[in-house]
C-alpha positions in Angstrom: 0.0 0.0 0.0 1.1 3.3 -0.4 0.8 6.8 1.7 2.2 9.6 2.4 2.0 11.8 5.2 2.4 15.8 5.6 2.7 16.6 9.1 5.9 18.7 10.6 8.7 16.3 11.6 8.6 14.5 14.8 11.2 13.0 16.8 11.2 8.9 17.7 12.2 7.7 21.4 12.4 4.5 22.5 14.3 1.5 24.0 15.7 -1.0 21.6 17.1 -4.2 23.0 20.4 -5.6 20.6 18.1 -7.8 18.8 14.5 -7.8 19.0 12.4 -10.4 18.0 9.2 -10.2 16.6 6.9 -12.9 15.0 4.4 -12.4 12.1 1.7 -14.2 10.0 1.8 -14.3 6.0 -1.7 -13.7 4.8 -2.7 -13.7 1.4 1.0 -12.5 0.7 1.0 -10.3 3.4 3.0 -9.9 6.7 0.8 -9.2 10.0 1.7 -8.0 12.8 0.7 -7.5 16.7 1.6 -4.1 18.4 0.2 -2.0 21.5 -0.9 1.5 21.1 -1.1 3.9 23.5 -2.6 1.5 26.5 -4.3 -1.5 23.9 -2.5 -4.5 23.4 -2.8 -7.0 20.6 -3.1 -4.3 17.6 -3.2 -6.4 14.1 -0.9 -4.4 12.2 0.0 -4.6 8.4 3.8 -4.4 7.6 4.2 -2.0 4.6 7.4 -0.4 3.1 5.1 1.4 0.8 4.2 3.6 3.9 5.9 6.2 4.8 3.5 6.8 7.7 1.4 4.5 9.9 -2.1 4.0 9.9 -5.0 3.3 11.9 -7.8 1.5 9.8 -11.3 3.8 11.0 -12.7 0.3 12.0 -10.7 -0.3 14.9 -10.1 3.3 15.9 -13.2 3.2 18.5 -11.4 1.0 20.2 -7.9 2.8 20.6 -9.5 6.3 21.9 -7.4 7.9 19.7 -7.0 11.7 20.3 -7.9 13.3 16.2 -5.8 16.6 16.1 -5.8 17.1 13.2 -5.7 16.3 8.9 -4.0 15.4 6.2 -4.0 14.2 2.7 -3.7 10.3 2.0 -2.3 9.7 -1.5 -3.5 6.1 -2.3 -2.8 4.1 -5.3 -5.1 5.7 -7.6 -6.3 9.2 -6.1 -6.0 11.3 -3.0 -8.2 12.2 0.4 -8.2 13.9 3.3 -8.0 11.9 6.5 -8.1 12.8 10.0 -4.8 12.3 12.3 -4.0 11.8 15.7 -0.5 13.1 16.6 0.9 12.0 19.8 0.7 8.0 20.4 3.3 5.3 21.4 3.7 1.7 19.6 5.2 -1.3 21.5 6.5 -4.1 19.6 8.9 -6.6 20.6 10.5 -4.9 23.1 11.1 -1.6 20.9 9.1 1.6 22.3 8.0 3.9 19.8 6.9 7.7 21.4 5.1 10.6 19.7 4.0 8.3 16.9 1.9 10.1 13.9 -1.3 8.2 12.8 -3.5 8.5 10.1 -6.9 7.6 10.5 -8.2 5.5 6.7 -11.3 3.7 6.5 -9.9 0.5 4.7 -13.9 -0.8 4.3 -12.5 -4.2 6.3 -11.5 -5.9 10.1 -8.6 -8.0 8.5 -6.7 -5.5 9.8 -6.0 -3.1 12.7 -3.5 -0.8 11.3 -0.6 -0.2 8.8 3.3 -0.2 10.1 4.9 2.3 7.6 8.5 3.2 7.4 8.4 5.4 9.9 8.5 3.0 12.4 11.5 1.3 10.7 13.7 3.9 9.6 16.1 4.0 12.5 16.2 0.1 12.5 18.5 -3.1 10.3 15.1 -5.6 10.0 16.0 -8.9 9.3 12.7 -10.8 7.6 12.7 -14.4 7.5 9.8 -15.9 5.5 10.9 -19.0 6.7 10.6 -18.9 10.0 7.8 -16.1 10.4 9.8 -13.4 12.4 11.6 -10.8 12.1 14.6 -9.0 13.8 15.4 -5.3 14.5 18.5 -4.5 15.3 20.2 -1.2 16.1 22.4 0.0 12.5 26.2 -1.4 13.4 25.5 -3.6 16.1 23.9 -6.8 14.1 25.5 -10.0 13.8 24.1 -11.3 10.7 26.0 -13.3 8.3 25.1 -11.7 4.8 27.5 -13.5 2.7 24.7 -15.5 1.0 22.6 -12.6 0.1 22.7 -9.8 -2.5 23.2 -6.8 -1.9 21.6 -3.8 -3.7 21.5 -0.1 -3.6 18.0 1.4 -2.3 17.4 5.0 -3.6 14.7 6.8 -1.8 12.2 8.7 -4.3 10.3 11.0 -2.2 10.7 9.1 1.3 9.9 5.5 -0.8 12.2 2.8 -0.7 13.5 1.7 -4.5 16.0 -0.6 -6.2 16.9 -0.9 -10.0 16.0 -3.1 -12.1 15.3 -4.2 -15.6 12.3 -6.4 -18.0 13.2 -7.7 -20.8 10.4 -7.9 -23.4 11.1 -9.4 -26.9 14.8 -8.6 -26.8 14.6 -5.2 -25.4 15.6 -4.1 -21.7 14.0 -1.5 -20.1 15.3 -0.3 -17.1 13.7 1.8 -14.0 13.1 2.2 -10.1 10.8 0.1 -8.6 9.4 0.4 -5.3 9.1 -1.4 -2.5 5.2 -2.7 -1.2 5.6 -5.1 1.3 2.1 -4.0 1.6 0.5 -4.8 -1.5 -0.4 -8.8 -1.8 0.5 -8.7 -6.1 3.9 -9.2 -7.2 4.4 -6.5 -9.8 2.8 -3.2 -10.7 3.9 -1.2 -13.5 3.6 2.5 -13.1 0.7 4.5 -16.1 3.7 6.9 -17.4 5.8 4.0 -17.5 3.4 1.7 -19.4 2.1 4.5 -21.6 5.8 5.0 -22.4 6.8 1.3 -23.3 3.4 -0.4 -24.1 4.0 -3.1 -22.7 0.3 -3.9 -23.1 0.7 -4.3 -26.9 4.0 -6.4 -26.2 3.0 -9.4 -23.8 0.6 -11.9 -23.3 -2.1 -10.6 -21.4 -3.5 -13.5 -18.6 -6.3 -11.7 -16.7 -8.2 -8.7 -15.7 -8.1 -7.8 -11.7 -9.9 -5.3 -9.6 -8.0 -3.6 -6.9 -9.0 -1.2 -4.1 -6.8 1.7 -3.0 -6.7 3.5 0.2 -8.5 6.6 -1.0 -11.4 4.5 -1.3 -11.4 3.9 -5.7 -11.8 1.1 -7.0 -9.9 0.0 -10.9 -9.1 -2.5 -12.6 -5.8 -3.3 -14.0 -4.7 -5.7 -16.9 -2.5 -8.3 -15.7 0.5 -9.7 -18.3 3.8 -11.8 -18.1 6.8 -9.9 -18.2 9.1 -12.3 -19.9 12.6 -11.8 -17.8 12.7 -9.1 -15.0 16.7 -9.1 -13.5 17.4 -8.0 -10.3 20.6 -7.6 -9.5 23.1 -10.7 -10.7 19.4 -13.1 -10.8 16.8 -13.6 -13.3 13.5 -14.3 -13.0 11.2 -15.2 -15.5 7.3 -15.4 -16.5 6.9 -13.0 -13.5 2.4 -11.5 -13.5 2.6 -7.7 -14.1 -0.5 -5.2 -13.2 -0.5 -2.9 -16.1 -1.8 0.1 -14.2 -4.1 3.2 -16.2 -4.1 5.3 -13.1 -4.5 9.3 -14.0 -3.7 9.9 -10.3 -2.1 8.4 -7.2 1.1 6.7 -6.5 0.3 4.3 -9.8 0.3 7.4 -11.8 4.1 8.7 -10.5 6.9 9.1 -13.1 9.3 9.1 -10.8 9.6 5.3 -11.0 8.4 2.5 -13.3 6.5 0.2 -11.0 6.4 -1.2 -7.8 7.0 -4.8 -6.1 4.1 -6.1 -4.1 4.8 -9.0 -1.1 3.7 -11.7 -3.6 7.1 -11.3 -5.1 9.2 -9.9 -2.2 7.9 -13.0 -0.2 10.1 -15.1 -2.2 13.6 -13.8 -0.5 14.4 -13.6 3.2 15.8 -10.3 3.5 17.1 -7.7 5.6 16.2 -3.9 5.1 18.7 -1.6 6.2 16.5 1.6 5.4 19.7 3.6 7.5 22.2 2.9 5.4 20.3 2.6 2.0 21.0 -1.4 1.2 18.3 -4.3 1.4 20.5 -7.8 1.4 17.8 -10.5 -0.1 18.5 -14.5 -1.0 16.0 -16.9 -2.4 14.0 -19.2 0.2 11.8 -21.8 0.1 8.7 -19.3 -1.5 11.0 -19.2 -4.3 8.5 -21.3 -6.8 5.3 -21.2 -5.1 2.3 -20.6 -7.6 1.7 -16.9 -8.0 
């Protein structure tokens, strides 16, 4: 999922143990989450890199007294709204105290969820995800212990606050290179950015395997065409036959030119990995999702 908050800057205190451990469920390719805010405990949360800000879904908000302070604007996927926000809470997780959190207050239209985690909460941290085993670890930048001579190691490059890599499709012969974000958030595998489709039609140049209706945080509803991109490389690795959402969006994050597309958790999920948002690295190695169905 994507957002973006404008609030003025706010500073994060907490304790943070050498290594905190905390587990998570994978749900229809996405990671979950239990927090406490403020003074509730057991707070379904979804993990998303695609947020730059963290969000209470309206459904469970009754039940977290939130204090609303104030607004701001919610840029989903395909279009924008205003949201109500409450500014000064703190999230608990795993032993890692969070004060003077930012929320944003979206009506998501379900109860699969309590809240988003954006990157905001992991900014200061090195998170180790293991697909594996269902946890992950946050560790304080310098201090971890992880041997990360089996991964691979790429360059993240941060358009507007959102976490990106580069990468490359290959369609018929031809590369075509681009940033793609991030979305641990999003349960697809690949979205490919309007500009960035209008540019290359890819439409025209792959096989086209189904239609699929998506709904964004601002509360539209679209449909997207979804394709094969041939060879998408990553890095030294190839991947191949990889489903692409073809997006048509006029506004929203789908609609950015500042990068090509976006990687949902359908394809991240693939790789254990370990995000050093700090630093400006994610480390990632094949596991046993690898060639699980799409």
């Amino acid at each position: 999922m994507k957002y973006f908050l404008i609030l003025a800057s706010t500073w994060f205190t907490g304790v943070l143990f050498s290594q905190s451990i905390v587990p998570f469920t994978l749900e229809n390719n996405c990671i979950y989450i239990y927090c406490k805010v403020n003074n509730t405990d057991s707070v379904r949360f979804l993990f998303d890199t695609g947020a730059n800000s963290s969000v209470i879904n309206t459904e469970s908000g009754k039940k977290l007294s939130l204090q609303i302070d104030g607004k701001s604007v919610n840029e989903g996927s395909n279009g924008s709204n205003e949201v109500p926000t409450s500014a000064n809470n703190r999230i608990s997780f795993g032993g890692i105290v969070k004060n003077q959190v930012p929320l944003m207050l979206i009506p998501f239209g379900t109860t699969d969820f309590d809240g988003v985690f954006g990157t905001n909460l992991m900014n200061k941290h090195l998170i180790e995800i293991d697909y594996n085993r269902r946890v992950m670890k946050f560790y304080e930048p310098g201090t971890s212990k992880i041997d990360l001579s089996s991964y691979d190691k790429l360059k993240i490059h941060f358009v507007d606050s959102y976490p990106a890599i580069s990468c490359s499709i290959v369609v018929k012969g031809k590369t075509y290179k681009g940033l793609f974000g991030l979305d641990s958030g999003a349960n697809d595998a690949l979205t490919i950015a309007s500009p960035y489709e209008k540019k290359n039609k890819f439409k025209e140049k792959t096989e086209q395997i189904a239609t699929a209706s998506f709904q964004g945080s601002d509360g539209s509803q679209y449909e997207m065409a979804i394709v094969l991109a041939p060879e998408l490389n990553i890095g030294e690795k190839s991947f191949y036959a990889i489903p692409m959402n073809l997006s048509s969006a006029s506004e929203g994050i789908d609609a950015t030119e500042k990068m090509a597309g976006f990687f949902g958790n359908n394809f991240l999920k693939r790789f254990d990995i370990v995000l050093d948002l700090p630093n400006g690295y994610i480390y990632f190695k094949p596991n046993e999702l690898l060639y699980s169905p799409f």
